[in-house]
DRENGU-273958 format. One record per residue (C-alpha): x, y, z. Coordinates in steps of 0.05 Angstrom, whole numbers, m for minus. Each point is the difference from the previous one (the first is absolute). Example, Ala and Ser with C-alpha at 12.3 -4.5 7.8 and 13.67 -1.06 7.14 Angstrom:
<atoms>
@xx 246&yy m90&zz 156
@xx 27&yy 69&zz m13
</atoms>
This chain:
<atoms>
@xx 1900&yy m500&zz 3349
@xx 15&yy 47&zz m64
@xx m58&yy 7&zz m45
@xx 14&yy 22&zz m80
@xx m38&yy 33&zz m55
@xx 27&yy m38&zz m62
@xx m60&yy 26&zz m55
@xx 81&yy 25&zz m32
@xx 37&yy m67&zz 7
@xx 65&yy 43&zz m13
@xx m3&yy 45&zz 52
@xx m35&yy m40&zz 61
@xx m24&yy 67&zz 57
@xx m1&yy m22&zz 71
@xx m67&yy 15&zz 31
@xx 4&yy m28&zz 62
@xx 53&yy m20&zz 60
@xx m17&yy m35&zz 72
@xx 44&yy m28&zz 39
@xx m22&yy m49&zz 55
@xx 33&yy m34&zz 61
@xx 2&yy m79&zz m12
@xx 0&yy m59&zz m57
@xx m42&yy m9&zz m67
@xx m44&yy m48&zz 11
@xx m56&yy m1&zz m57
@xx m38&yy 49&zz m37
@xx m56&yy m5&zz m58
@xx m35&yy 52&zz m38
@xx m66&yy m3&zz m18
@xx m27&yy 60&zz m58
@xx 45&yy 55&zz 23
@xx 18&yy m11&zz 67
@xx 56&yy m37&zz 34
@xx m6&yy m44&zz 50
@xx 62&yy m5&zz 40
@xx 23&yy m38&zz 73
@xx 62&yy 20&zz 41
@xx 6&yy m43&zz 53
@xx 53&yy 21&zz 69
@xx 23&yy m37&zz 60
@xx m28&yy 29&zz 59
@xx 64&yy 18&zz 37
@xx 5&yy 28&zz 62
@xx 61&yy 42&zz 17
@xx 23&yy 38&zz 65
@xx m76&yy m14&zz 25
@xx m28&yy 32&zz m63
@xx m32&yy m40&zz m44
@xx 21&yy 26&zz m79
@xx m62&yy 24&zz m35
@xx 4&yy m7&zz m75
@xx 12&yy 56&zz m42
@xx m17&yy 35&zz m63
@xx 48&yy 62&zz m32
@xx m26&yy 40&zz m53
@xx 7&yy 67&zz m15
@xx m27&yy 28&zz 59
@xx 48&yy m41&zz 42
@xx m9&yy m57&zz 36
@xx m53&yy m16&zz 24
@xx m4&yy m60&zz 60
@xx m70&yy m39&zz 4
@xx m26&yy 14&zz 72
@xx m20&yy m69&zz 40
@xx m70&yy 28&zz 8
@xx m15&yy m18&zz m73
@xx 40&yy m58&zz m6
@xx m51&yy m69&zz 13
@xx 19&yy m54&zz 43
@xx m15&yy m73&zz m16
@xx 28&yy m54&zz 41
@xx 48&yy m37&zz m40
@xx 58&yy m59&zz 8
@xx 28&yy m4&zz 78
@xx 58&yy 57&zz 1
@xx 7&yy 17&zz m70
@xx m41&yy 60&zz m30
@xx 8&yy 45&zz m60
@xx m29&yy 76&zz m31
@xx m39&yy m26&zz m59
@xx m21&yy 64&zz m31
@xx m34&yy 6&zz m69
@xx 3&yy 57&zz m40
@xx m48&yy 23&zz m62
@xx 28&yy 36&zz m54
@xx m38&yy 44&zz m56
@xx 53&yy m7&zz m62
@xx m34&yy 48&zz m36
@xx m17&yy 59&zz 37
@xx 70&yy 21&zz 34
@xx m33&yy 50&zz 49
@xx m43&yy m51&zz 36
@xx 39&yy m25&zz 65
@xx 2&yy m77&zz 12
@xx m44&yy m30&zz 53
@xx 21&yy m46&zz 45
@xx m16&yy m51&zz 58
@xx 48&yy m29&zz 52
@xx m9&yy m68&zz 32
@xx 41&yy m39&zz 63
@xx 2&yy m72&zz m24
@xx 35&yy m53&zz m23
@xx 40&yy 14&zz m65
@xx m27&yy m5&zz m56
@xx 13&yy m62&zz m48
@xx m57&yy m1&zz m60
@xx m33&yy 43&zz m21
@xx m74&yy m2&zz m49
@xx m44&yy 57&zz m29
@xx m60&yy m6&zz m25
@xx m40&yy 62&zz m40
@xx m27&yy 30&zz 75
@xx 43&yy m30&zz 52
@xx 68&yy m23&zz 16
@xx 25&yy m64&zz 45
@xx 61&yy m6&zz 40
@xx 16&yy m72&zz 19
@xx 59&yy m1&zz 55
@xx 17&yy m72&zz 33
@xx 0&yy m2&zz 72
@xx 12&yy m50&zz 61
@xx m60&yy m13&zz 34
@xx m9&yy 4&zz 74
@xx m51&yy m45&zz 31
@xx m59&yy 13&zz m43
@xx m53&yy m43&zz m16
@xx m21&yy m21&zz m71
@xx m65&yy m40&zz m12
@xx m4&yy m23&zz 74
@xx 72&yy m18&zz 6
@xx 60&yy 32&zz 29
@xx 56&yy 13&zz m48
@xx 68&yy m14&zz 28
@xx 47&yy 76&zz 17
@xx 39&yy m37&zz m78
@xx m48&yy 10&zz m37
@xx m1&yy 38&zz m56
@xx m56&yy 56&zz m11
@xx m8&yy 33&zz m65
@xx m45&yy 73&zz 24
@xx m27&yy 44&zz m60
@xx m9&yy 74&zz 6
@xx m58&yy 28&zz m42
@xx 2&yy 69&zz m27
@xx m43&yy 34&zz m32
@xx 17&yy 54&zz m50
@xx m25&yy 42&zz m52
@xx 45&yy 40&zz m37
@xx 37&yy 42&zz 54
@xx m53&yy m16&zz 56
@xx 23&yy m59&zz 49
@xx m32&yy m35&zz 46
@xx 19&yy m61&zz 45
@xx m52&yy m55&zz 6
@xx 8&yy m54&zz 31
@xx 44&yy m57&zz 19
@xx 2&yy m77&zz m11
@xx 40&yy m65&zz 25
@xx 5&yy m63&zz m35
@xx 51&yy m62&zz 15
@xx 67&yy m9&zz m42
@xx 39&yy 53&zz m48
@xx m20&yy 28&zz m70
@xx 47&yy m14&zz m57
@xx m3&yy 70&zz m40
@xx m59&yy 45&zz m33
@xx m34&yy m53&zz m35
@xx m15&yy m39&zz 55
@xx m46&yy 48&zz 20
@xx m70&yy 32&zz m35
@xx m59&yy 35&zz 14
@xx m67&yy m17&zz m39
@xx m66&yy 27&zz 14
@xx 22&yy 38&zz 61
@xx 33&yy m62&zz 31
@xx 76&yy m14&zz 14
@xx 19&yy m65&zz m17
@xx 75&yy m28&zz 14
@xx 40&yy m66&zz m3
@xx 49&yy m10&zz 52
@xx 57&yy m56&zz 22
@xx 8&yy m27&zz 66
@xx 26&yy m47&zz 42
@xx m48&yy m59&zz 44
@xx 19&yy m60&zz 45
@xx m9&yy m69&zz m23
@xx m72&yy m26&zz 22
@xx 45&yy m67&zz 23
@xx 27&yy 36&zz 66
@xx 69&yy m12&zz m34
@xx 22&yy 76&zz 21
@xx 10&yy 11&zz m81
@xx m23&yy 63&zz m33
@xx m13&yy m2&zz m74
@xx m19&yy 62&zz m40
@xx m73&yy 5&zz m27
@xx m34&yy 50&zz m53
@xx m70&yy 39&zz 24
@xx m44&yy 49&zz m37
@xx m37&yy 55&zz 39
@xx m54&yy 46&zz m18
@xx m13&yy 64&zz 40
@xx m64&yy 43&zz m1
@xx 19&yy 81&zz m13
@xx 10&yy 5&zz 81
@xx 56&yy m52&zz m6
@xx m35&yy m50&zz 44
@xx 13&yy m72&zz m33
@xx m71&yy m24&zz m23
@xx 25&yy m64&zz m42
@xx 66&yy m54&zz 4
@xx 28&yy m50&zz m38
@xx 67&yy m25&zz 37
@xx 47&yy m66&zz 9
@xx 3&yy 7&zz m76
@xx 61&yy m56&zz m27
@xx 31&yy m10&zz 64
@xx 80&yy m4&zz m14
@xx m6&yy 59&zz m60
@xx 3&yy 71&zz 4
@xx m27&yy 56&zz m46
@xx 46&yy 12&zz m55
@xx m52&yy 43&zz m48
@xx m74&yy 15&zz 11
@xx m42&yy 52&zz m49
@xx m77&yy 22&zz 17
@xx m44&yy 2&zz m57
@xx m70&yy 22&zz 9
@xx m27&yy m53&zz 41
@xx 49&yy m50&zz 3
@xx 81&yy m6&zz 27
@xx 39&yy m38&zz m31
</atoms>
């Protein structure tokens, strides 16, 4: 991550230089701070399990377990989400960051105070609205975190049935988190056929699911949803 001062557009000065162990996955900035997630498979190699990693100047410096957080994820498959805040305009401030053991990350949205990480995930046998969802299923979970300029802090985290297209199938209005999400449901005729279905969730600011709308056009899947104020579309 290389950060420029470009007030002279001809002679662009390097400010900044981190390097960090693992894959771009998403990043927004919000006044003058950059949001950014690295995501890492959690490998484990000779017994040891490889910690991610961050070199500066000082050197490298590894992330210690104790102050990585664990959240159970998909069956056998886990990832180092970390996100790192970045002040762009005061080069002496060091970047914050938080470390998290889940799934990878697939979407992610921002809103003005926090940030949501949507990963899909196979569910095991878990029980949604009375009923037991099959080990197939697909699970979207949502990591909240709240931040405020180079302050982080982890909130909470939420489950809801199917996957999430991209960004703008997720919001958050009035403190709640609100996402649309595709999935697939056996036929009510005890044929053994699945079809996919459409559902709309709203989550209160613990990310426990407080209002559904699902089976939405059975046979269809979500090609484009966009929040606006109180409505989806």
């Amino acid at each position: 991550v290389k950060v420029y001062d470009i007030y002279d557009r001809s002679d662009p000065r390097l400010l900044m230089n981190y390097l960090v162990n693992g894959y771009y996955s998403d990043s927004r900035m919000l006044e003058h701070y950059v949001y950014l997630v690295v995501v890492e498979p959690a490998i484990i190699y000779n017994e040891n399990v490889l910690l991610p990693r961050i070199y500066g100047c000082d050197g490298v410096k590894e992330i210690a377990a104790s102050d990585i957080y664990y959240y159970e994820s998909s069956e056998g498959y886990h990832s180092f989400n970390t996100v790192f805040a970045i002040n762009v305009q005061d080069e002496n401030a060091e970047p914050s960051y938080e470390t998290f053991l889940t799934a990878s990350s697939d979407v992610l949205f921002m809103s003005r105070d926090n940030i949501y990480i949507a990963q899909t995930i196979w569910a095991k046998d878990v029980i949604w609205n009375g009923l037991i969802v099959p080990p197939s299923q697909e699970l979207t979970a949502v990591h909240k975190i709240h931040v405020d300029g180079l302050n982080m802090e982890y909130v909470a985290k939420g489950e809801v049935p199917g996957h999430v297209l991209n960004q703008f199938s997720m919001d958050e209005f009035d403190g709640f988190f609100r996402i649309a999400t595709t999935s697939v449901k056996e036929f009510s005729d005890e044929s053994g056929r699945f079809a996919e279905v459409n559902n709309l969730y709203v989550l209160d600011p613990d990310m426990k699911v407080i209002g559904a709308l699902e089976d939405l056009a059975p046979g269809e899947r979500i090609h484009s949803a966009r929040f606006m104020g109180d409505k989806c579309y």
